[in-house]
N, C-alpha and C positions, 0 to 999 in steps of 0.2 A: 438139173434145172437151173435156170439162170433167173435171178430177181436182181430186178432193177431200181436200188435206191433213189430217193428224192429227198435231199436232208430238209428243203424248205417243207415237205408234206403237212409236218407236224404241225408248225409254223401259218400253214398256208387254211388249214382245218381251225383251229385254236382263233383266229382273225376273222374267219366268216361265222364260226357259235359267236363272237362278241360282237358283230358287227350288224348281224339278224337281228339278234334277243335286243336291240336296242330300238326295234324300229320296228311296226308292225309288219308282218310278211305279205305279199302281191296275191291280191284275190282276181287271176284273168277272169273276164266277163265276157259276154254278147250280150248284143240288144237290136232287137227291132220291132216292126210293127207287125201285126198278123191281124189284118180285118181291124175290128173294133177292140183290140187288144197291145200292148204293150209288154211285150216278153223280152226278159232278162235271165240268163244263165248264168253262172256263178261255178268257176270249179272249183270245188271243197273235197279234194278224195282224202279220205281216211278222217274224215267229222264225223264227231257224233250226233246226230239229228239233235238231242237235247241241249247240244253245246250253243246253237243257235241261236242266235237275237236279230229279231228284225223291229224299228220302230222306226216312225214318220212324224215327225215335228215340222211344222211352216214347208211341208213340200219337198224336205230333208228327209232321205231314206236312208239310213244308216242298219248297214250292216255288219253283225258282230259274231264271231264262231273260233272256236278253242280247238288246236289239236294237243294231244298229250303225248310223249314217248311211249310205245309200246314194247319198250322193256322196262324189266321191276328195277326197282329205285336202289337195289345193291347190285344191280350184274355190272360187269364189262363192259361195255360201249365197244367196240371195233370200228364200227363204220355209221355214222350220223348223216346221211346227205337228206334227207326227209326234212323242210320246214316242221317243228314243233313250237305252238306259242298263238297268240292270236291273231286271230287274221281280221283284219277290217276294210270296209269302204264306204263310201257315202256317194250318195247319188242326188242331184238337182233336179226333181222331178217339175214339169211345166204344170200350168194350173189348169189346164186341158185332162188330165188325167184325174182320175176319181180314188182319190189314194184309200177312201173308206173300203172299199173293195178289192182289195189285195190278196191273190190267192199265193201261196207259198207250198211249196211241195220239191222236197230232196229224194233222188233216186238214182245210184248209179254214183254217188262222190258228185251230183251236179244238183246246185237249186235252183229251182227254176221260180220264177216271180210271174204272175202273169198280173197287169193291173189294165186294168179296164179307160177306155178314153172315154169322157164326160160326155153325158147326155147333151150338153149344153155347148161342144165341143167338134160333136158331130154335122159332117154337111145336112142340109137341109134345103129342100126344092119349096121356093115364095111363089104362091099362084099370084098371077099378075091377073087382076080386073080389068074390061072391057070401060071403055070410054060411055058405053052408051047407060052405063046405070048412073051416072052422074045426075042432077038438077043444075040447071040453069041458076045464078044467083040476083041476074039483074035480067028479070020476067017482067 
């Protein structure tokens, strides 16, 4: 059998743990609209639903979730390519959306956000009045 050395390997592994754990790791997203809703996906695979933080300050959705190594804290390491550490993101939500009513639900390594677009926000049909209910003002 032939194995193919790489002397930078070591090197190249040892550079990306110090240069991750330094910076919070990439939460890919979706987002769109569905009818009178506002849906945001979030991949999170291998989170523990309790790791979770969601909170909404001035229209600021900050999102917060912890992975852990799932090997024990004395084995071997072999192969690390799995992000472990905290994952973040923040979101600018518009004043159109009703942040009081945020429903959040993880299934699948995916959380799904769904927030609702403001009563106050929605289209709305103005009945336009006839000429003829008017009065005269110089009778």
């Amino acid at each position: 059998m032939l194995m193919r050395t790489d002397p930078f390997r070591e090197l190249d592994r040892l550079a990306q743990q110090v240069f991750t754990a330094a910076r919070p790791a990439a939460m890919p997203m979706d987002a769109y609209r569905a009818g009178d809703d506002f849906v945001v996906h979030f991949d999170l695979p291998g989170i523990d639903p309790e790791s979770i933080e969601l909170d909404v300050e001035r229209n600021v959705l900050n999102v917060r979730a912890e992975r852990t190594s799932p090997a024990p804290e004395d084995a071997e390491v072999l192969v690390a390519e799995r992000p472990t550490g905290t994952f973040t993101r923040q979101l600018f939500l518009g004043d159109t959306l009703d942040t009081d009513r945020i429903d959040a639900s993880y299934d699948a390594g995916v959380l799904t956000l769904r927030i609702p677009v403001a009563e106050a926000a929605k289209p709305r049909r103005i009945q336009v009045s006839g000429g003829g209910d008017r009065k005269q003002l110089n009778s």
